[in-house]
N, C-alpha and C positions, 0 to 999 in steps of 0.2 A: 822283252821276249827272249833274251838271252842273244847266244852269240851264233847260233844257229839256224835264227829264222830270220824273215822279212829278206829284204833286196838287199842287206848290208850284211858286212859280216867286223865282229871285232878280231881283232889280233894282240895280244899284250907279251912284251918279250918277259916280264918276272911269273915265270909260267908254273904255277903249285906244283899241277901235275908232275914233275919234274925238271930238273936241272936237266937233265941232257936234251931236253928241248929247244935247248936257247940259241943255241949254235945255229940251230935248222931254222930258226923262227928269223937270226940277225940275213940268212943265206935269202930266206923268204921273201924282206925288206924288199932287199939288192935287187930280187927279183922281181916284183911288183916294180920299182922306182925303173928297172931294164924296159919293162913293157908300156911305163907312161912314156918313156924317152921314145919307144919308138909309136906308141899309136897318136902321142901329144895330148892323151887326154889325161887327167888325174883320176887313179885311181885307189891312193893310198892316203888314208888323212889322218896324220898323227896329232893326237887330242890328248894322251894321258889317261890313267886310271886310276881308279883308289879300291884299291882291294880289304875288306872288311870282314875280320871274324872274332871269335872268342878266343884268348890267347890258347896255346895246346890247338886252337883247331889245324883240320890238312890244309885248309884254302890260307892261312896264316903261317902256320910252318913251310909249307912247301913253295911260296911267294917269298919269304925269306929265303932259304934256303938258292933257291935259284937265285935271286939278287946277290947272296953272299959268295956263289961258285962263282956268277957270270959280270958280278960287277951291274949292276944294275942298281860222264862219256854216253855215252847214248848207245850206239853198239858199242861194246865194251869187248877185249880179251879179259880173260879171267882173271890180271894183275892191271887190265883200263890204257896201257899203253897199244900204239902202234904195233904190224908184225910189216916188217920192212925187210925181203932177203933172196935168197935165191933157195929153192927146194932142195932139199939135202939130197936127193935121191936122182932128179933129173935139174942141173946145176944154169939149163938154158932155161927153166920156165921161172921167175921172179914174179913175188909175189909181195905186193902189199896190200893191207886190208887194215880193217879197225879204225878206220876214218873220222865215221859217220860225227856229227855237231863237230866237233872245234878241229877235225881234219881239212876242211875247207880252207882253212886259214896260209897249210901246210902245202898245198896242191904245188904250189911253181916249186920247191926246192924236193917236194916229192917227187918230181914229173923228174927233175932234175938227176933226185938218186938212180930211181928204176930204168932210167935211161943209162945210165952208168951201170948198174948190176948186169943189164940187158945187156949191154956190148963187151964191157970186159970183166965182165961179175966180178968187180970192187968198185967202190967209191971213195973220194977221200973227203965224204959227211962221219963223221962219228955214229955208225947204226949200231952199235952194240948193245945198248939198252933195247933194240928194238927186233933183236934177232930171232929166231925161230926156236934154237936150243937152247932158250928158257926157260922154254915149256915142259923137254925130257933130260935135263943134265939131273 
């Protein structure tokens, strides 16, 4: 059913999608493994993956690529990545959006940025791939 549905969800750090995912996905981990420590229950089970395509494909190139940077969409924005930032215009309303299917996976180290953008609008996550002024530079 993919990585979006039923009661589970997958996570994999060689992320196609991009390499600037991997940081936030290792931040994620820490995260998840923070919250068995404190509730005592497991809820992170790392199993491995094999990711499969025709060579030249994105889901092949872009699982390399990430493995070779880092050592290793269902609603979509218009280039399929995250918008993770503070409003250009009113600098206290932060906004992130473009979630939806494989955003789940991201929630504790997202809860983590927008908590940081919110109180001293910066974080020290790499959100640059995920900025607002992507859209009109």
């Amino acid at each position: 059913m993919g990585s979006s549905h039923g009661l589970t969800r997958i996570i994999r750090l060689a992320y196609h999608e991009d390499p600037s995912y991997v940081p936030l996905l290792r931040r994620a981990y820490a995260l998840w493994r923070e919250l068995e420590q404190a509730s005592g229950e497991q809820v992170l089970h790392i199993t491995g993956a094999l990711e499969i395509g025709a060579s030249g494909s994105d889901v092949l190139d872009g699982t390399l690529a990430s493995c070779r940077v880092h050592d290793l969409l269902y609603t979509n924005t218009p280039d399929r990545h995250f918008i993770v930032d503070c409003h250009p215009e009113y600098p206290q309303v932060v906004i992130g959006g473009g979630f939806s299917g494989h955003g789940f996976k991201f929630c504790s180290v997202m809860g983590e940025i927008l908590a940081d953008l919110a109180l001293t609008g910066m974080t020290q996550h790499d959100i640059g791939r995920f900025r607002l002024a992507r859209f009109y530079l």
